[in-house]
C-alpha positions as CSV (number, residue, x, y, z in Angstrom):
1,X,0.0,0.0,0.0
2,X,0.9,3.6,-0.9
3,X,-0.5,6.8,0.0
4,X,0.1,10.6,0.1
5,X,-1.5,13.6,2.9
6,X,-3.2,16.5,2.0
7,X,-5.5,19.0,2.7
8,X,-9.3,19.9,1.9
9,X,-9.7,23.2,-0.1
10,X,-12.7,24.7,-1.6
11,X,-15.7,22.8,-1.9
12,X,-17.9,23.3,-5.3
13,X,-21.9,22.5,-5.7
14,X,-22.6,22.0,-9.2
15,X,-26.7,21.3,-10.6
16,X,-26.2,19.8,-14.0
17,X,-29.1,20.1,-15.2
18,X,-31.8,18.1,-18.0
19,X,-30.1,16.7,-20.9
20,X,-26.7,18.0,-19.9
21,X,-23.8,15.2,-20.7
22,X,-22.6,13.9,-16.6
23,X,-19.2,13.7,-17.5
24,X,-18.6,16.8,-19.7
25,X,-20.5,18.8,-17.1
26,X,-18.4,17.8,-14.6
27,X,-15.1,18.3,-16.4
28,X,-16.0,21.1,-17.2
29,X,-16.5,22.6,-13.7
30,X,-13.1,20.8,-12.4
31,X,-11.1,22.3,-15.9
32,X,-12.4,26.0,-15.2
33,X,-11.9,25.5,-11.2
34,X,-8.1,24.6,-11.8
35,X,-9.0,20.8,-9.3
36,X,-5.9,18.5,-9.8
37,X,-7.2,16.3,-7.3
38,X,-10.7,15.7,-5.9
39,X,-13.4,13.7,-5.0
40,X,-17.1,13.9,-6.8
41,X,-20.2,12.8,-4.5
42,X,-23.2,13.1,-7.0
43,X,-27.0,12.1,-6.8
44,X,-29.6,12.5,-9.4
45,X,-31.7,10.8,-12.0
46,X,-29.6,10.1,-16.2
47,X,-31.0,8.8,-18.8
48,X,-30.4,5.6,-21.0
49,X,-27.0,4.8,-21.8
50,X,-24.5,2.1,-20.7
51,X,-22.1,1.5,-18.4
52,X,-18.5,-1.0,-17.5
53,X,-20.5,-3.6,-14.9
54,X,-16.7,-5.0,-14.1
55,X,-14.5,-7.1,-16.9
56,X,-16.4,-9.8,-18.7
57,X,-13.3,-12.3,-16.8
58,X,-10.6,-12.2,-14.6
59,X,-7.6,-11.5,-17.0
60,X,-5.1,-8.4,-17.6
61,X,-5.8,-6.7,-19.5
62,X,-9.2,-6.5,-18.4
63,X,-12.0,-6.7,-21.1
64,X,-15.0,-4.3,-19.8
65,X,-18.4,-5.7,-19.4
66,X,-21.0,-2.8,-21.1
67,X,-24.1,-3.4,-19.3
68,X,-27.1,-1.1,-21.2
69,X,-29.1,0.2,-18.1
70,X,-33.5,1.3,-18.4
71,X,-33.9,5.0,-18.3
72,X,-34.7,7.2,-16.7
73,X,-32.9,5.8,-13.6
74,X,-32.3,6.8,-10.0
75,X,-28.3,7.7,-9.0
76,X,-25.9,7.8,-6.6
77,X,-22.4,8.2,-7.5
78,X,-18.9,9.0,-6.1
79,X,-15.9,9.4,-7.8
80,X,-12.3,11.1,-7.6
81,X,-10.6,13.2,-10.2
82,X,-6.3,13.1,-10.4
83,X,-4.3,14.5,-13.3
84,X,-3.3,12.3,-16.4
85,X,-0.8,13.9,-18.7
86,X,-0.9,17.0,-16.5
87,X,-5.1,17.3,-17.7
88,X,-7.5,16.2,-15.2
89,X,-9.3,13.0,-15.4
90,X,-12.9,11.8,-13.6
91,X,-12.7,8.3,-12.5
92,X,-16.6,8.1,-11.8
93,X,-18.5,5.0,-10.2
94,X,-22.1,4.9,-9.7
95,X,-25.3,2.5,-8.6
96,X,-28.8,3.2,-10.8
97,X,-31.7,2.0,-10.4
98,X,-35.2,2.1,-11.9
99,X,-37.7,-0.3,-10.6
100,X,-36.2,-3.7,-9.6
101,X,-33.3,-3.1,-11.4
102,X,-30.1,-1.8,-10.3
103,X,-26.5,-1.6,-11.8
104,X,-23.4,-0.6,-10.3
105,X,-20.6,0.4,-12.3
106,X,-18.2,3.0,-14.0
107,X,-20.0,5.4,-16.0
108,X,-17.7,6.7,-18.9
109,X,-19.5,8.0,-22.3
110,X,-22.6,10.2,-23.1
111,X,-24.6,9.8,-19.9
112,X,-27.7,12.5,-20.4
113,X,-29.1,13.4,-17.1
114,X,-32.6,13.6,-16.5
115,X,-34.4,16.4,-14.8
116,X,-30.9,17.1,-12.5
117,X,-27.6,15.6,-11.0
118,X,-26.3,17.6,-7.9
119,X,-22.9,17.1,-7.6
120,X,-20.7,17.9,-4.7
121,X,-16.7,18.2,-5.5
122,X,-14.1,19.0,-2.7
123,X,-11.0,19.7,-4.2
124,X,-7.9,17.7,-2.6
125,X,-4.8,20.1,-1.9
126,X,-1.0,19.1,-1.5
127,X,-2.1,15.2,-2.6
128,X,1.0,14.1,-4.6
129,X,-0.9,11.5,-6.7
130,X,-1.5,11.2,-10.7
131,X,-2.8,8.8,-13.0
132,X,-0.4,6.9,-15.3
133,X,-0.7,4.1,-17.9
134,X,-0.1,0.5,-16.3
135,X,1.5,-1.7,-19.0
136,X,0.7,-5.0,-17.2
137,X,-3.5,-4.0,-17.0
138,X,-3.4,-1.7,-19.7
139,X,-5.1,1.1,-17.7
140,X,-4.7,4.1,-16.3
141,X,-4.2,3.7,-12.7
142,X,-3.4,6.0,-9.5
143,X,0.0,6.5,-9.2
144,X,1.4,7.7,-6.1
């Protein structure tokens, strides 16, 4: 195990609103707030869309399982944001659920939100931490 201190600085409350991409939304709130390291509490309703349900076996690489999840669903969602490259990068996992349904799972593309997504981001000063590729699982991983 690895890990770095740091300290909390400002706090940001975002409401994405109706058919406003999740991820773009948020990127661009941490982009225009300068956050190089975070962590992204979010609650809300999206739309249809899909999401990475874990790897379809246990091998490295890993080859994502795309699950295509009912919309409009319910959402709860935390997630962390650290550099790649020197550009920030949302690492963003989330449970939905519509009926008896419910998926857990890393959102990544095109996730339309429905009626609103509050999102609560506390920026992370001082943590020395980054993402960088991983040859051996052929991701990008935090780095410390």
């Amino acid at each position: 195990m690895k890990y770095t201190v740091g300290k909390i600085g400002k706090t940001i409350v975002a409401k994405i609103e109706n058919n406003d991409d999740l991820l773009s939304s948020l990127a661009e709130v941490v982009k225009k707030e300068r956050i190089k390291a975070g962590i992204i509490f979010l609650l809300g309703a999206i739309k249809k869309g899909e999401m990475v349900c874990g790897p379809v076996k246990e091998q490295l690489p890993p080859l994502p399982f795309w699950r295509r999840f009912p919309g409009p669903s319910e959402m709860v969602g935390i997630g962390t944001v650290f550099c790649e490259k020197g550009k920030p990068k949302i690492h963003l996992h989330s449970a939905l659920g519509r009926g008896k349904k419910t998926f857990v799972g890393c959102l990544r593309t095109n996730i339309g939100v429905f009626l609103i997504a509050e999102a609560i981001i506390i920026e992370l000063k001082g943590v020395k931490a980054e993402r960088k590729f991983d040859k051996k699982s052929g991701l990008t991983l935090l780095d410390l």
